[in-house]
Residue, then its C-alpha position, 0 to 999 in steps of 0.5 A: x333804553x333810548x325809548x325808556x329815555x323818552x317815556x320819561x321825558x314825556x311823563x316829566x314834561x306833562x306833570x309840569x304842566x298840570x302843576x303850572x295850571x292848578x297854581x296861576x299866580x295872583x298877579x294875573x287876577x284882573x279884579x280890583x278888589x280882594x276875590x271872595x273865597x269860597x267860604x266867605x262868599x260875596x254880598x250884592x249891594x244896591x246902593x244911590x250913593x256915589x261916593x269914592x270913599x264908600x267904594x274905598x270902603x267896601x274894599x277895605x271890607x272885602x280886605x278884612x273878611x274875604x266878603x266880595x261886594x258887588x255893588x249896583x249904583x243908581x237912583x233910589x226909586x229905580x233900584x227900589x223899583x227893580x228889586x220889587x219887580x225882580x221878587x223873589x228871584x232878586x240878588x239883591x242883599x241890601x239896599x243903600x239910600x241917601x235918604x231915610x223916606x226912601x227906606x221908610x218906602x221900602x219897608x211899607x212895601x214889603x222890600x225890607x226885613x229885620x236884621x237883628x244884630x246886638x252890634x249894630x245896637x250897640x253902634x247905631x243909637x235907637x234914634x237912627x235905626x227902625x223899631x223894628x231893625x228893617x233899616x239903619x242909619x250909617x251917616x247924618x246931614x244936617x240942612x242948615x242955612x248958608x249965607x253970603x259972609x258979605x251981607x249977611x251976619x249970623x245974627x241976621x238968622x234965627x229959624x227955617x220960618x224967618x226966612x219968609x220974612x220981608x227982608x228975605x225977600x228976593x234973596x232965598x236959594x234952595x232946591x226944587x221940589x222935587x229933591x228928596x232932602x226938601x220932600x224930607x225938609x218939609x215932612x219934618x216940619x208937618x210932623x212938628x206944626x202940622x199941615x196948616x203952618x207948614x203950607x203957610x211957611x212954603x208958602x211964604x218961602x216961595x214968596x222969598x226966593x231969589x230964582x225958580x228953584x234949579x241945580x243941586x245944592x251946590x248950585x244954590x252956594x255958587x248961585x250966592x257967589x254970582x250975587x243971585x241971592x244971599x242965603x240957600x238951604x242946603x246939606x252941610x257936607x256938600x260945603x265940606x266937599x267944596x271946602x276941600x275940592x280940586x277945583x279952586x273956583x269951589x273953594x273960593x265959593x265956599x271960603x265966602x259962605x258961612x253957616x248957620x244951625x236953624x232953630x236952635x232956641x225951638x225944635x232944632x235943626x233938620x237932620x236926615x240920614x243915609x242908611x241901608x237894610x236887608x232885601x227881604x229873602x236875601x241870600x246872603x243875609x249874614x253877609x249883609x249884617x257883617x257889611x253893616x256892622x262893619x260901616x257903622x263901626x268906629x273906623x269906618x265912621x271916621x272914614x265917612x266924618x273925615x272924607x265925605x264931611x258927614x256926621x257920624x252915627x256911631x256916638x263914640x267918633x267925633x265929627x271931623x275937624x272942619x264939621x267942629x269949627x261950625x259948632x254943636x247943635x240941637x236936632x229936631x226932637x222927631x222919629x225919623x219914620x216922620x219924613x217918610x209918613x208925611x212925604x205924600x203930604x210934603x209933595x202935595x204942599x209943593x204943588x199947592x204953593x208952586x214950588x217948581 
């Protein structure tokens, strides 16, 4: 009997633990985000973005579909670069860019492949997404002029090409050449004047420039708080974010600038994209689609409009509160392949005039 006893206590004792290891409860899981099931799988995203509200969103994503997204950060050349030198063995699904010339690279040398989605036609207007579906617009900037509330007043501004007018001069901030906005920046106005007048107004902006350009673009508004100069040309969310940072010395730097949408009453203000396509071979194509689906639909748009004080592509959100105390304006009236065709050419105008 005493053996029978025994038999069974062992058999009970060995059933509890193969019960306890094939139910480990969730709450031991060491991943921050929401794990991928089996089913759903996972999406692998190169991305030269860095913002906290895209990862909040990726996880939303992950929340909502079960999808895992697996994110690799870095500069765009360099990503660009590893997923050609990794061929076909790439894991990459999509890649992410701050800029529509580093995508319009990208599908010239055959990274990119068409994703063809009836819902990203419907979100994303034909404007901001390629003819031929390698790449979509997620977010808009405009570069506009900011200047010094103190000395200068908005009617003392009209164009990005009266800025190399005499009374400008000493008094001009903007990037080095080097910046992908600015590369950007310029092949817009080569595919609007061509080469000629272009190379006059770079020209003519160097002539005008308060320092060597140095520093991103919140530098260029700092440097109008330090009295360096007066006007900058930069992106306006980088003015939203300082509007609304932790750090009150940004603040104040931004309460003291205004802004201004150039060329209002002729081509319109510069405006780029941030925008993202499918890796060609990707392995997780459909993933990827959904992923995109996802960021230009109506609530993620608003998270970017609200959070990172960017322009949303989707035409059925609004800009955020602040964006619309600056006012509507007109964009320039080119295809945004433009910045990427002429960005050769752009860079070429810059060594030529000595924009460092």
């Amino acid at each position: 009997m005493k053996k029978l006893f025994f038999v069974i206590a062992i058999l009970a004792l060995f059933l509890a633990a193969c019960s306890n290891s094939s139910s480990e409860p969730a709450d031991t899981a060491t991943s921050t985000q929401p794990e991928a099931t089996e089913e759903s799988g996972e999406v692998n995203l190169y991305t030269s973005r860095h913002y906290d509200v895209d990862d909040e969103l990726y996880a939303k994503f992950t929340e909502e579909t079960g999808i895992q997204v697996n994110v690799i950060k870095g500069e765009a050349d360099e990503l660009l670069e590893r997923i050609k030198r990794e061929g076909d063995a790439t894991e990459a699904d999509l890649l992410y860019t701050a800029d529509v010339g580093r995508l319009f690279r990208a599908k010239e040398e055959g990274v990119l492949e068409a994703a063809e989605s009836d819902v990203l036609s419907e979100q994303i207007p034909a404007k901001y997404r390629d003819v031929d579906n390698e790449w979509f617009g997620l977010t808009k900037r405009a570069r506009v002029i900011v200047y010094n509330k103190e000395t200068v007043q908005p009617e003392d501004l009209s164009t990005y090409e009266a800025l190399t007018e005499e009374q400008w001069n000493g008094r001009v901030l903007i990037r080095s050449s080097e910046n992908v906005y600015n590369q950007s920046l310029v092949a817009s106005f080569i595919a609007i004047d061509g080469e000629e007048k272009t190379t006059e107004w770079a020209q003519g902006l160097v002539n005008n420039f308060a320092r060597d350009p140095e520093g991103g673009d919140r530098d260029q508004a700092k440097a109008i708080a330090a009295g360096i100069g007066d006007v900058a040309i930069m992106n306006t969310y980088y003015l939203g974010q300082m509007l609304n940072s932790e750090d009150a010395e940004e603040v104040k730097v931004a309460e003291n600038l205004g802004v201004f949408f150039p060329n209002q009453e002729t081509n319109g203000t510069h405006v780029n994209i941030s925008g993202a396509g499918v890796v060609k071979g990707s392995k997780n194509k459909e993933n990827a689609i959904k992923l995109l689906e996802f960021l230009s639909a109506a609530e993620a748009q608003e998270v970017f409009a609200e959070a990172n004080y960017e322009y949303p592509v989707n035409e059925n959100v609004s800009a955020s509160e602040l964006l619309q105390t600056w006012g509507e304006y007109k964009e320039q009236d080119i295809p945004l392949s433009d910045l990427g065709t002429h960005n050769a050419k752009s860079i070429m105008i810059f060594n030529q005039v000595g924009w460092k």
